[in-house]
Backbone as a printed PyTorch tensor [residue, N CA C, xyz], in Angstrom:
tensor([[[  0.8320,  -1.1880,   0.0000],
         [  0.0000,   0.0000,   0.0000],
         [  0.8710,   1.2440,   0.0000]],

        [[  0.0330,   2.4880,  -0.6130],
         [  1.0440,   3.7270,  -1.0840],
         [  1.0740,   4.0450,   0.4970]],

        [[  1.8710,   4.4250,   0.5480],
         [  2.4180,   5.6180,   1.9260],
         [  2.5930,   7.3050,   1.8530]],

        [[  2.9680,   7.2120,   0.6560],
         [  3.7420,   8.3600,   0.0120],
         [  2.1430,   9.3010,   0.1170]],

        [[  2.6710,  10.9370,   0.1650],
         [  1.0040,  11.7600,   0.1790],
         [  0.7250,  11.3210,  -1.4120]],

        [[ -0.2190,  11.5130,  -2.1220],
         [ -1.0220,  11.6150,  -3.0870],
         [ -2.2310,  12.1890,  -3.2850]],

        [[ -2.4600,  12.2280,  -4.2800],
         [ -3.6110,  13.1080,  -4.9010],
         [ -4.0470,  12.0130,  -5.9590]],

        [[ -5.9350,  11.9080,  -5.4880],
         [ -6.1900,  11.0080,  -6.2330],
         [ -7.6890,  11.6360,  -6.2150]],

        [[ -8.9360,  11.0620,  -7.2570],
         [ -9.9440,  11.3620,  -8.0040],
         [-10.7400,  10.1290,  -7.1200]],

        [[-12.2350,  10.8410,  -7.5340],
         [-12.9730,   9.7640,  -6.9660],
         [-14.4410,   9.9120,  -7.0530]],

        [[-14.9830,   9.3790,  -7.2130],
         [-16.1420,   9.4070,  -7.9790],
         [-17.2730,   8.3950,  -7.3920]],

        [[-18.8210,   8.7650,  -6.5710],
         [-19.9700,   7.5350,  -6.8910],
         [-20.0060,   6.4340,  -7.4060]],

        [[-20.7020,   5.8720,  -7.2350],
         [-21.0320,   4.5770,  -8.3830],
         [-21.4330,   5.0070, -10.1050]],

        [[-22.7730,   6.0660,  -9.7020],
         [-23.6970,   6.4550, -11.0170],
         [-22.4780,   7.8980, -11.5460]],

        [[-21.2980,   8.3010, -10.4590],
         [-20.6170,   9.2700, -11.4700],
         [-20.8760,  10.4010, -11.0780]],

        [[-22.2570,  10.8760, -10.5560],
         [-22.8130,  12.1750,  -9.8220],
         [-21.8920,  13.0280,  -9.4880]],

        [[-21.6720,  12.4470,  -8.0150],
         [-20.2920,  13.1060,  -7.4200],
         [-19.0670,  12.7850,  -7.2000]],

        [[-18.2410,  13.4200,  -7.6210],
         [-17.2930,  13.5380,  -8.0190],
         [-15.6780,  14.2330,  -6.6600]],

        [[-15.1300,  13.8020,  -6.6320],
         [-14.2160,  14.2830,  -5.6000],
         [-12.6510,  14.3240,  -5.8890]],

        [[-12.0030,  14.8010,  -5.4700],
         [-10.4760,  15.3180,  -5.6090],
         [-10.0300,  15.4690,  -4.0910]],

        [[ -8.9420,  14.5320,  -3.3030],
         [ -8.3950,  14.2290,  -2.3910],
         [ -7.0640,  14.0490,  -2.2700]],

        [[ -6.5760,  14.5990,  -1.3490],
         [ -5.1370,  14.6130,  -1.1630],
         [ -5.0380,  13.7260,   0.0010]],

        [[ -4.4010,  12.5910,   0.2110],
         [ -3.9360,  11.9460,   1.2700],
         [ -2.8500,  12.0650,   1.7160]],

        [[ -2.4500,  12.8490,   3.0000],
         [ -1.0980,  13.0170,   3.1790],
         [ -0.4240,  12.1180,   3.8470]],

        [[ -1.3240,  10.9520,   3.8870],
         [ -0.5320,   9.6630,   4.8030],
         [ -0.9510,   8.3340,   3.5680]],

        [[ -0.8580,   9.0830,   2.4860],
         [ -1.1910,   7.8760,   1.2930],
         [ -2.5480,   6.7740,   1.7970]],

        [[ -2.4880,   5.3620,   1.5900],
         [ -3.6530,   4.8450,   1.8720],
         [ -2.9500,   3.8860,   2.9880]],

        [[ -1.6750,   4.3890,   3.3220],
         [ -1.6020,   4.0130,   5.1260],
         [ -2.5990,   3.9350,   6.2400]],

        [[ -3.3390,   4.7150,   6.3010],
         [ -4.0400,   5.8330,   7.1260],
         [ -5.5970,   4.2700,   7.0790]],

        [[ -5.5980,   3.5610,   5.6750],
         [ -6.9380,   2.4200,   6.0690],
         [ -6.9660,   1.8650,   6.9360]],

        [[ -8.3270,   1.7630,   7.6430],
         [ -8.9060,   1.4520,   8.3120],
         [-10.5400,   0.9470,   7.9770]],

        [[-10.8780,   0.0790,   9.2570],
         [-12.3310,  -0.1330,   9.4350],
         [-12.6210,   0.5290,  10.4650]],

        [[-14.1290,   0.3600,  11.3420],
         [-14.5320,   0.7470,  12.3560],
         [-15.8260,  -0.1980,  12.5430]],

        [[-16.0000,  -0.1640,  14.1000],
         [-16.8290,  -1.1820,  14.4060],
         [-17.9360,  -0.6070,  15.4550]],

        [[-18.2820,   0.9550,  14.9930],
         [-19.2620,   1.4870,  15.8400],
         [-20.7570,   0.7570,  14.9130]],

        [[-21.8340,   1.0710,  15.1440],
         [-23.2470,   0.3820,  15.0130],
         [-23.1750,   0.8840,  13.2360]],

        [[-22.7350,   1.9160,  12.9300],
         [-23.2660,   2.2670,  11.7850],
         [-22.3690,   1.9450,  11.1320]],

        [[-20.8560,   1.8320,  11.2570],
         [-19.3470,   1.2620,  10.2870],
         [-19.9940,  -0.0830,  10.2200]],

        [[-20.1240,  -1.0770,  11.0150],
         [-20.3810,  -2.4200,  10.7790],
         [-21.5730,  -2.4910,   9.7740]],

        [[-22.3130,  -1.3780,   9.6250],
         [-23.4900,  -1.8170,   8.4390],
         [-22.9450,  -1.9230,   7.0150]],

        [[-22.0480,  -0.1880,   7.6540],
         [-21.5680,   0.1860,   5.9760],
         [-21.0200,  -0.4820,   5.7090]],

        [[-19.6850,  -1.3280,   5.9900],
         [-18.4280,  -2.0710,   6.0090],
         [-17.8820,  -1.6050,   5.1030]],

        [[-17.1210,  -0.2800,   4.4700],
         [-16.2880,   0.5460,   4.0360],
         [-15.3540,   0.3970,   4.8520]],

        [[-14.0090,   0.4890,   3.9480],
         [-12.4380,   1.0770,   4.5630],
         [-12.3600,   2.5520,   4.2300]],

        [[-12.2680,   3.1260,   5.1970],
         [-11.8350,   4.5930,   5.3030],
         [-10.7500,   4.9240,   4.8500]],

        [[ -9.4510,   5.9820,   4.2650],
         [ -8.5610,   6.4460,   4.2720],
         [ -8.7740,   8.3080,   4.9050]],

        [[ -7.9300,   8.0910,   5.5710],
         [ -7.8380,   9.6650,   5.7970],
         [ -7.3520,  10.9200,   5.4750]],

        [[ -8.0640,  12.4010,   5.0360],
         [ -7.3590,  13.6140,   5.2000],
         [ -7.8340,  14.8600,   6.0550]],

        [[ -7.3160,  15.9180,   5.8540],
         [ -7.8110,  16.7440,   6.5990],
         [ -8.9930,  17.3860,   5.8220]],

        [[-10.0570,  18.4940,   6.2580],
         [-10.7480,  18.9210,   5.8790],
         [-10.5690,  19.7560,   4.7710]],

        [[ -8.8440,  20.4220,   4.7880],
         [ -9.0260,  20.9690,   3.8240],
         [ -8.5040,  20.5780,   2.4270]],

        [[ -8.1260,  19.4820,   2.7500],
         [ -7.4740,  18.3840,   1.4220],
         [ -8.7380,  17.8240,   0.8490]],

        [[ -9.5980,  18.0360,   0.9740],
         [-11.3110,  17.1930,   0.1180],
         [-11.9100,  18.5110,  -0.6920]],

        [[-11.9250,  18.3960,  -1.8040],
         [-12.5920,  19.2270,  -2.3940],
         [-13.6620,  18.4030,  -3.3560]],

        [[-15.0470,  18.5480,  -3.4530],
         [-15.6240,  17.7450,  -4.1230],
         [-15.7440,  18.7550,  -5.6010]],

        [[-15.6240,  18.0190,  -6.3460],
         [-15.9690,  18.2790,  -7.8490],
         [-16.9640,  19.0770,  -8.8130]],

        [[-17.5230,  17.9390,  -8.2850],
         [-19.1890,  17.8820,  -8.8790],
         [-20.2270,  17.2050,  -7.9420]],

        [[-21.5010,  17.5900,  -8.7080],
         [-22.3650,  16.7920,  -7.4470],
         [-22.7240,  17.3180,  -6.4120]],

        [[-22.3510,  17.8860,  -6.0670],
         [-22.3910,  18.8210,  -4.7600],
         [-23.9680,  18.7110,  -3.9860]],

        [[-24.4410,  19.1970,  -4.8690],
         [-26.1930,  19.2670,  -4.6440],
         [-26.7820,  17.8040,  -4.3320]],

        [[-26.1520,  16.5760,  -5.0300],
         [-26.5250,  15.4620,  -4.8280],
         [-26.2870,  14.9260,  -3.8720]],

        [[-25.1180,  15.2630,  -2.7900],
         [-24.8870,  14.4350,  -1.7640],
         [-26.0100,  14.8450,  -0.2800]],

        [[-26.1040,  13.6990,   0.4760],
         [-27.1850,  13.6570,   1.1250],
         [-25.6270,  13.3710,   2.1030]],

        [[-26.8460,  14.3510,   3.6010],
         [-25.7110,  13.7460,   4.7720],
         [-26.3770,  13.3770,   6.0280]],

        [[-25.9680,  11.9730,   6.8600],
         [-26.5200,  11.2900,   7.7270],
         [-25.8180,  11.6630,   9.0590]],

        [[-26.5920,  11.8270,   9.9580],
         [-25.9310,  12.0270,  11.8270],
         [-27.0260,  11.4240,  12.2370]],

        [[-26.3720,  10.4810,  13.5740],
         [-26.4500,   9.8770,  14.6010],
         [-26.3110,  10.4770,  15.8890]],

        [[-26.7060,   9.4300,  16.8120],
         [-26.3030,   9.4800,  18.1420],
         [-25.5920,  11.0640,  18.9050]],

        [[-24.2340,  11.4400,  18.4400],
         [-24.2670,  13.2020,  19.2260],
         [-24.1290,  13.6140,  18.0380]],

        [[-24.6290,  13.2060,  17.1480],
         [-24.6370,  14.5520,  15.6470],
         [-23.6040,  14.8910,  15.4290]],

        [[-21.9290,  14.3810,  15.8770],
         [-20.9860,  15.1180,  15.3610],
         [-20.7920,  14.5830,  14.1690]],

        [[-20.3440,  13.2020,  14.0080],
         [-19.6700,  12.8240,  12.4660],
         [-20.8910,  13.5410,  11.3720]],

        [[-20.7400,  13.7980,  10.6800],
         [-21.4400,  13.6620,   9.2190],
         [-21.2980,  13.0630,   8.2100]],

        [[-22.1940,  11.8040,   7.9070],
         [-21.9210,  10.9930,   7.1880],
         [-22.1700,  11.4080,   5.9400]],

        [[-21.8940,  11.4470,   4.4990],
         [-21.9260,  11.9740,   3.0660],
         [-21.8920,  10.9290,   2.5090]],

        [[-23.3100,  11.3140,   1.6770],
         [-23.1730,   9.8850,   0.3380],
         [-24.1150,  10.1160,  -0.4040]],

        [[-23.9800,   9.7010,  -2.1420],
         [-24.3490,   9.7980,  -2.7630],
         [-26.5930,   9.8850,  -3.1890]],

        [[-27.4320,  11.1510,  -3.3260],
         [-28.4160,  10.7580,  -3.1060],
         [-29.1280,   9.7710,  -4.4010]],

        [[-28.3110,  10.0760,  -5.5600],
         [-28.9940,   9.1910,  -6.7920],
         [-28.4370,   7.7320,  -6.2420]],

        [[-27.1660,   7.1940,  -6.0620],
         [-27.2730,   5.8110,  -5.9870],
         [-27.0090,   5.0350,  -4.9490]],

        [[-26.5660,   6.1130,  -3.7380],
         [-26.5450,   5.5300,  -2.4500],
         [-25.0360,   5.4590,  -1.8720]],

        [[-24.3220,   5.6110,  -2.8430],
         [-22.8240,   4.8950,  -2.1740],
         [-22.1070,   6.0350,  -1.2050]],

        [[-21.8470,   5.7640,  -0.0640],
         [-20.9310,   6.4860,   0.8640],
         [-20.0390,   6.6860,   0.5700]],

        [[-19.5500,   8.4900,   0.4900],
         [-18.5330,   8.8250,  -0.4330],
         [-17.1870,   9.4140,   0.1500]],

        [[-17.9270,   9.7300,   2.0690],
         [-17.1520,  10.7370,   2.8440],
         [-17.8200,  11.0250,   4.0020]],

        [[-16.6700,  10.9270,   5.0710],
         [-17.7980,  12.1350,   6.8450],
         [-16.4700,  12.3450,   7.1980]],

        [[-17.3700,  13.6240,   7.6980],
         [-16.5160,  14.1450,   8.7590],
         [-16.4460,  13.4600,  10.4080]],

        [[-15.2480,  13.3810,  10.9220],
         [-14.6640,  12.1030,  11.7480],
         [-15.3050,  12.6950,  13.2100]],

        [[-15.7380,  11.9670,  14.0300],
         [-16.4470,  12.4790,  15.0410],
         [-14.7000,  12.1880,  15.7210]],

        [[-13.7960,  11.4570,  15.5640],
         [-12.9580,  11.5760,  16.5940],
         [-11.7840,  12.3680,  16.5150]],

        [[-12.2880,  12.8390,  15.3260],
         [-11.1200,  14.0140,  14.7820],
         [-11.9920,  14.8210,  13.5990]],

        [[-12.8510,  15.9620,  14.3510],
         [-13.6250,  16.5030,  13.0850],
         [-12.6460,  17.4720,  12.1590]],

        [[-11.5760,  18.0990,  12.3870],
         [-10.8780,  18.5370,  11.6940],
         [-10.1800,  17.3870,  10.2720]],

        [[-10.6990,  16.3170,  10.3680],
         [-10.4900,  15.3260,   9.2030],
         [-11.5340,  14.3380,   8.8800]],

        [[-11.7070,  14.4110,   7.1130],
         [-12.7030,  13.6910,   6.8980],
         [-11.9610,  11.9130,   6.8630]],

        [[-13.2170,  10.8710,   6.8970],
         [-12.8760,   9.8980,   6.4120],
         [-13.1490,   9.7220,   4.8780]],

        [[-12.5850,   9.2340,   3.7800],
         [-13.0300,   8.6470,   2.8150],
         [-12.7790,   7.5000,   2.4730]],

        [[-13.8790,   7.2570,   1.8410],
         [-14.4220,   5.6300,   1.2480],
         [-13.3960,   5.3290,  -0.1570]],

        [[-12.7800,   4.4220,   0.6860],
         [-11.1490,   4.1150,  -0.2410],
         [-11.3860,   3.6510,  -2.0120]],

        [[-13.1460,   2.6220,  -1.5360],
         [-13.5410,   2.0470,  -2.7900],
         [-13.6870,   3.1240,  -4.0020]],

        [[-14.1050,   4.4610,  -3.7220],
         [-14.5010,   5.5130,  -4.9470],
         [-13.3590,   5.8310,  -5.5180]],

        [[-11.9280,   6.0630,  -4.8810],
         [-11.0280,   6.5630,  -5.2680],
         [-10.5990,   5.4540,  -6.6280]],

        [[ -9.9330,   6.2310,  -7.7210],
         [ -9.6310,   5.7090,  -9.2790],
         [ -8.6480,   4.9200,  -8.9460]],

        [[ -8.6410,   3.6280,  -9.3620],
         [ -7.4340,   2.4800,  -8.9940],
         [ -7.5800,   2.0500,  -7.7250]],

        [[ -8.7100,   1.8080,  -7.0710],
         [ -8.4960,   1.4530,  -5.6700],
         [ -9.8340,   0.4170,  -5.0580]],

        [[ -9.4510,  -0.5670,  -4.8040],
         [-10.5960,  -1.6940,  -4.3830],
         [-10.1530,  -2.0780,  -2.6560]],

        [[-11.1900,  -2.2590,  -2.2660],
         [-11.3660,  -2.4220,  -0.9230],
         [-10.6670,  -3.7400,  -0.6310]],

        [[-10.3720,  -4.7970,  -1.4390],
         [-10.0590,  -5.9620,  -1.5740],
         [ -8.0870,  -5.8320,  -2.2280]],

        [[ -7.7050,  -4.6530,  -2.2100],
         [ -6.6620,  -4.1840,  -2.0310],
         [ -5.6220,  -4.6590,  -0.8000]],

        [[ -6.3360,  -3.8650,   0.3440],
         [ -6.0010,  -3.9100,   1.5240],
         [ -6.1860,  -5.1870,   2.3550]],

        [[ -4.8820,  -5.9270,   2.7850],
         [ -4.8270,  -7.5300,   2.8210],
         [ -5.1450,  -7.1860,   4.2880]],

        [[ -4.6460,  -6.5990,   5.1590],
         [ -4.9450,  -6.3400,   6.5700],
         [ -5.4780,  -4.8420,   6.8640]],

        [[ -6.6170,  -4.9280,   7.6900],
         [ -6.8500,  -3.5580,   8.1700],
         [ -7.1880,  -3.2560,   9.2990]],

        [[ -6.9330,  -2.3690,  10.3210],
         [ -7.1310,  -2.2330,  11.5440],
         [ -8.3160,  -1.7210,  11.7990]],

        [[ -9.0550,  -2.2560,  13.0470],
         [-10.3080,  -1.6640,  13.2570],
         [-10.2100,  -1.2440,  14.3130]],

        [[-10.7320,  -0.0790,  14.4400],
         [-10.8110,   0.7820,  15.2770],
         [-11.7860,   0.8310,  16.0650]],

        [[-11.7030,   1.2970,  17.6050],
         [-12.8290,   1.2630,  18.6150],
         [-14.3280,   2.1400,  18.1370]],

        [[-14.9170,   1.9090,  17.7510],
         [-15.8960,   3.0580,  17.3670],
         [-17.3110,   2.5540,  18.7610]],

        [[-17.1580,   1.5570,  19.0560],
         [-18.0540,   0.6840,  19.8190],
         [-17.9590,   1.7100,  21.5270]],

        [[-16.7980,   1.4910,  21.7530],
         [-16.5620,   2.6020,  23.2020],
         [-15.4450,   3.3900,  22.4850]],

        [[-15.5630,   4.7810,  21.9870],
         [-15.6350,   5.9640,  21.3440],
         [-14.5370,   6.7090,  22.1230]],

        [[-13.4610,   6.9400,  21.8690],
         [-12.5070,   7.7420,  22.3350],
         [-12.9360,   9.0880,  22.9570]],

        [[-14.4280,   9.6060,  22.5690],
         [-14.9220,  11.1540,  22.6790],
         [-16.0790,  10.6330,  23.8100]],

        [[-16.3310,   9.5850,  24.4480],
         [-17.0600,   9.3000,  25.2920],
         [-16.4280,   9.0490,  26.4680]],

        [[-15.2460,   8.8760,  26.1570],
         [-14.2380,   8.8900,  27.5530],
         [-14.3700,   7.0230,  28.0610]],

        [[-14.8910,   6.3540,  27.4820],
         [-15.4270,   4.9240,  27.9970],
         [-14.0380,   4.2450,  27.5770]],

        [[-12.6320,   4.7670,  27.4280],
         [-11.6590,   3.9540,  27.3510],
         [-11.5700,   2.8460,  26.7810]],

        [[-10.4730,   2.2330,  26.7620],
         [-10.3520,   0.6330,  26.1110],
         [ -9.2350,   0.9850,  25.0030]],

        [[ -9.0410,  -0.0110,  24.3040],
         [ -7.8850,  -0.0550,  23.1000],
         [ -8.7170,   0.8490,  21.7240]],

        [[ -7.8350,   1.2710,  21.1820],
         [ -7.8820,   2.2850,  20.1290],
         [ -8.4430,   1.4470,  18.7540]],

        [[ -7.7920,   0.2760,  18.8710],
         [ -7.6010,  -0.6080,  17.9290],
         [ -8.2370,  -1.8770,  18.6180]],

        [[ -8.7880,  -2.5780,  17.9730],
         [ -9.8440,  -3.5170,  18.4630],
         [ -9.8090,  -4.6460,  17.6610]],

        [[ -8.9030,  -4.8980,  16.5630],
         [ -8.5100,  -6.4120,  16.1600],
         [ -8.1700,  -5.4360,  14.2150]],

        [[ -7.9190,  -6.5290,  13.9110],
         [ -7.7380,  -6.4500,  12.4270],
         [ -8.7040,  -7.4640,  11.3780]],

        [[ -8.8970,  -7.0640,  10.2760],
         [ -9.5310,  -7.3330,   9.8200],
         [ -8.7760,  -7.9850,   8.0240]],

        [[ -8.9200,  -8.9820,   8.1280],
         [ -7.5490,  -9.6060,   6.8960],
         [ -9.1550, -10.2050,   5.9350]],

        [[ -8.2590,  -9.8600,   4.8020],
         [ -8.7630, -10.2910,   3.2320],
         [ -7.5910, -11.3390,   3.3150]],

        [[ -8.3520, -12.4400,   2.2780],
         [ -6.9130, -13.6140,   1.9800],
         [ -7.7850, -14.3300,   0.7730]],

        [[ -7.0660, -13.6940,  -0.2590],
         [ -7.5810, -14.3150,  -1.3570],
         [ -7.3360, -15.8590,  -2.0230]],

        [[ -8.4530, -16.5680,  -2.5760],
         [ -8.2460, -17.8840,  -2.7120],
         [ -7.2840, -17.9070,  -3.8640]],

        [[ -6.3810, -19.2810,  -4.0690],
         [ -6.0730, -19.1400,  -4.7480],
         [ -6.4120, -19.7470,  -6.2640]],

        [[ -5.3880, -19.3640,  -7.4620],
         [ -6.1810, -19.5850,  -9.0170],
         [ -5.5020, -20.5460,  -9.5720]]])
């Protein structure tokens, strides 16, 4: 996996919206999460800051979801549904993005990924490990 910062494109399913992202920790930074609503989505996140996301296009199309204390904001596509981006309830100064939209990049990429506590929430003070197991792809073989 890249490490290096990059700048990469990224796009919906149907194409709508459209995004331009700078990762300054490359796709190091993947992850899962295992709060009530990550385990539905089951997206790998990569991370930047807020001001490294600039969306494209689309703009008008994206629909955004909050929970529980309304901080994260979840972003995703309203024509076809796909989760494109939120802002991080445990670091709102950085969004997460959905590694799958980015051009050249499959979720099935990433052979190991760390999951993160989202279950007892670093911003709830309920302690515990940061990191809460890993999560491995292992492809059959051909």
């Amino acid at each position: 996996m890249n490490a290096e910062p990059v700048e990469m494109n990224g796009a919906c399913h149907c194409g709508t919206v459209r995004l331009r992202v700078s990762l300054t920790d490359g796709l190091r930074s993947a992850r899962r999460c295992d709060c009530s609503y990550c385990r539905m989505r089951g997206a790998v996140a990569v991370s930047a800051p807020l001001d490294d996301l600039e969306v494209t296009a689309g703009a008008d199309a994206l629909t955004t979801y909050q929970f529980n204390t309304m901080t994260a904001k979840h972003h995703f596509c309203s024509k076809c549904g796909i989760y494109t981006h939120h802002q991080r309830r445990s670091d709102p100064r950085e969004y997460g993005v959905n590694a799958a939209i980015l051009e050249g990049v499959s979720p099935f990429d990433f052979r190991e990924l760390a999951v993160t506590n989202g279950i007892n929430h670093p911003s709830d003070g309920a302690g515990g490990p940061a990191i809460v197991g890993t999560l491995r792809f292992i492809p059959t073989e051909e």
